[in-house]
C-alpha positions as CSV (number, residue, x, y, z in Angstrom):
1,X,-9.2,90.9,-70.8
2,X,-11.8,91.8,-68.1
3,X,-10.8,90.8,-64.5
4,X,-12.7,87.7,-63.5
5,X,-15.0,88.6,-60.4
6,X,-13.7,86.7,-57.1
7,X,-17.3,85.0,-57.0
8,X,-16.5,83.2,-60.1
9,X,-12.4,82.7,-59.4
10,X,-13.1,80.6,-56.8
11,X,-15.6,78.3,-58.6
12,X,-13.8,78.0,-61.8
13,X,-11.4,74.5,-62.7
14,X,-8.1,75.8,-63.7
15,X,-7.2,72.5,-65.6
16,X,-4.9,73.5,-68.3
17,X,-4.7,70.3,-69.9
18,X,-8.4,71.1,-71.5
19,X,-8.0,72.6,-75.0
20,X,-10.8,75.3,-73.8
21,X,-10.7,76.4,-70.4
22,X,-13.4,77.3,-67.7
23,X,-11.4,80.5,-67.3
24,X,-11.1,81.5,-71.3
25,X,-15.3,81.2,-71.7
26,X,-15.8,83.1,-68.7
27,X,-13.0,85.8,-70.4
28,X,-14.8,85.8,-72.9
29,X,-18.3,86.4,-72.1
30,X,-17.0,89.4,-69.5
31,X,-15.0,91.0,-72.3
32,X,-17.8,91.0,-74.6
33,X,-20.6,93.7,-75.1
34,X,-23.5,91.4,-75.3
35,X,-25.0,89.5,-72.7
36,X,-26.4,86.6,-74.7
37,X,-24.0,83.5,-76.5
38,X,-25.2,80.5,-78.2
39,X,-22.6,77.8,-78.5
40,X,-22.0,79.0,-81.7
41,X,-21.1,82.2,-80.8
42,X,-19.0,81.7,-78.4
43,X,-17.6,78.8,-80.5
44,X,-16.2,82.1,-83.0
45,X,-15.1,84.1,-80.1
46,X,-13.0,81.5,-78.0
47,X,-11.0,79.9,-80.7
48,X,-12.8,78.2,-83.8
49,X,-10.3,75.2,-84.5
50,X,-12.5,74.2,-81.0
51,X,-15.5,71.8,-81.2
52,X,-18.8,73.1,-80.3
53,X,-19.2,69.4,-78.1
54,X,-16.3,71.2,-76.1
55,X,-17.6,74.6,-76.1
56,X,-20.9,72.7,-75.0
57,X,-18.9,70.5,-72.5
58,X,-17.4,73.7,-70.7
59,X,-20.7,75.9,-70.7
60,X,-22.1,72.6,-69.0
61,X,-19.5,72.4,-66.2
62,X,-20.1,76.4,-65.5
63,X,-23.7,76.0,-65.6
64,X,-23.0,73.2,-63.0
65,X,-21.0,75.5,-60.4
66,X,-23.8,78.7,-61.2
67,X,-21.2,80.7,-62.9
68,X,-23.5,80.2,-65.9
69,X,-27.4,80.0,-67.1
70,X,-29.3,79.4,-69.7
71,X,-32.5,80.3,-71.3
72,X,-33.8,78.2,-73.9
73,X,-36.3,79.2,-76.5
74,X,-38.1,77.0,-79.1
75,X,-36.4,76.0,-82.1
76,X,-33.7,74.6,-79.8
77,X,-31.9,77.3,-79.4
78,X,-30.3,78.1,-76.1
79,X,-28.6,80.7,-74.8
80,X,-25.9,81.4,-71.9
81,X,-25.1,84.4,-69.8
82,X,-23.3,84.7,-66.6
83,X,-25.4,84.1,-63.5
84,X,-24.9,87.3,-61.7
85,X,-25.8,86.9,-58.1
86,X,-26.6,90.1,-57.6
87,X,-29.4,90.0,-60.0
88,X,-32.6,88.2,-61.3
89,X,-31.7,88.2,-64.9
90,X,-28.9,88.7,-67.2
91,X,-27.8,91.9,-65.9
92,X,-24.0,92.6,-65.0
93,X,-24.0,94.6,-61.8
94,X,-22.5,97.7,-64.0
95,X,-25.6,97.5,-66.2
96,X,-28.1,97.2,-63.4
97,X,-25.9,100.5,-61.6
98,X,-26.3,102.5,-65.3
99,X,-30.2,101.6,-64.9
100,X,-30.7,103.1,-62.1
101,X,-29.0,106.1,-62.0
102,X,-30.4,108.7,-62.7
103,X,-29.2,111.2,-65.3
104,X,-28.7,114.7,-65.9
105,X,-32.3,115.0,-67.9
106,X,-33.9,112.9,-65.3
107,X,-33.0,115.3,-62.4
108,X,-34.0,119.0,-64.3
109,X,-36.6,120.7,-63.5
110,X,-38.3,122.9,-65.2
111,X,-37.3,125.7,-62.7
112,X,-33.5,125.1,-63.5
113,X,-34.1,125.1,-67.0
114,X,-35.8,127.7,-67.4
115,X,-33.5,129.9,-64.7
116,X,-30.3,128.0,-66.7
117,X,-29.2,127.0,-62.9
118,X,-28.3,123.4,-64.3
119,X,-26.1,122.8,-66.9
120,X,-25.3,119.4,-67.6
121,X,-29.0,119.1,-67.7
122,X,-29.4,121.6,-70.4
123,X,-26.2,119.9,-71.9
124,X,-28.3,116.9,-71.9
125,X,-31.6,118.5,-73.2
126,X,-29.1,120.4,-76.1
127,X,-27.3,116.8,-77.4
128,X,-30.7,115.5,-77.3
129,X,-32.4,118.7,-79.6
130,X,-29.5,118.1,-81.8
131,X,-29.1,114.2,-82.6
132,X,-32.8,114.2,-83.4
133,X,-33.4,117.2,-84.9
134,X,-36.1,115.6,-87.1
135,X,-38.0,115.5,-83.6
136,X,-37.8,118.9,-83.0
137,X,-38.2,120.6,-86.7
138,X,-38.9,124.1,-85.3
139,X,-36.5,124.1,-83.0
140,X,-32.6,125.3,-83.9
141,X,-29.4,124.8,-81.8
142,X,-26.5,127.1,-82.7
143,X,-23.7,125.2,-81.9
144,X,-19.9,127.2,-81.4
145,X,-17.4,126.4,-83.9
């Protein structure tokens, strides 16, 4: 289980007389790879002999102390994410850090490619030629056995 950030910790009710817990939602939103749950959703991943009025009942008390949002689209369908404060939209700080770094590709130039002066750039450009090699039909990479 992912380690609950202290900006949630301190907001979340640690009653462990509910069958679901503030705490084991939040768990399980952290730990998983998506950043979107319906009730539903999260009803599978948290434990499914749970109610979806409880599910609902615990996403409502986190919404209440912003550890949670929502976005609702038509249909009725709604959909919660945790409220990071340190962005505008349901982006975990890691994510937002990956977007913005740049990577190897991004910093080449076409001086250090064409001196070989950076490798994990060329590395980059080379796993690229390879995995889409449909792209780049006239093109061959001889890769060492």
């Amino acid at each position: 289980m992912a380690a609950i950030p202290n900006w949630i910790d301190g907001r979340i009710d640690r009653n462990l007389r509910n069958t679901l817990t503030q705490e084991h939602v939040v768990e399980t939103m952290l730990d998983a790879e998506r950043p979107f749950f319906s009730i539903r959703q999260l009803q599978a991943r948290v434990k499914p002999e749970v109610s979806k009025a409880t599910v609902r009942n615990r996403l409502n008390e986190l919404q209440e102390i912003n550890v949670v949002a929502t976005e609702t689209y038509p249909e009725s369908v709604t959909l919660y994410y945790i409220n990071h404060p340190e962005s505008n939209w349901p982006l975990s700080p890691e994510g937002k850090r990956a977007l913005t770094t740049d990577t190897p590709l991004d910093r080449l130039s076409t001086r250090d490619f064409l001196t070989m002066s950076d490798t994990a750039g060329i590395r980059t450009l080379v796993l690229i030629m390879t995995t889409h090699a449909n792209v780049f039909p006239g093109l061959s990479v001889v890769q060492s056995c």
